[in-house]
C-alpha positions, 0 to 999 in steps of 0.5 A: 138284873132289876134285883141287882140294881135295887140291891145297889140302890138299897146299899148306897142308900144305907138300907141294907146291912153287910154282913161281914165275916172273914171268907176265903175267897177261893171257898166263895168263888167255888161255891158260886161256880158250884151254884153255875154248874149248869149254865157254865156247862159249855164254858170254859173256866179256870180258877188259878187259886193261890198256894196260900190263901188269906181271908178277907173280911167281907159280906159272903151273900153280896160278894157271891152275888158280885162274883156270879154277876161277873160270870154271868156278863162274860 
């Protein structure tokens, strides 16, 4: 939790560089669900992919970490 909030004071304050890339969101959202396999062990999630997938141009490391963020406080 405390990373978190340093990490959001580092990126407002322009002390951390994004390192953008083109990601297919649903590889990322996989992988962080892979990366919380055991503690989503008695949770119920479901991904809803779409047929086609675009990528996004996007910093992988920070978007993951948003995403893990987003499962973990549910």
């Amino acid at each position: 939790f405390i990373t978190n909030i340093l990490d959001m004071t580092r990126i407002e304050s322009g002390q951390i560089q994004l390192k953008k890339e083109w990601i297919k969101p649903n590889e990322l959202i996989m992988e962080v669900r892979r990366r919380l396999r055991e503690r989503l062990r008695y949770k119920k999630l479901t991904l809803h992919p779409p047929q086609e997938e675009d990528e996004v141009f996007m910093d992988a490391m920070m978007t993951g970490q948003v995403i893990q963020n987003v499962l973990d406080n549910a």
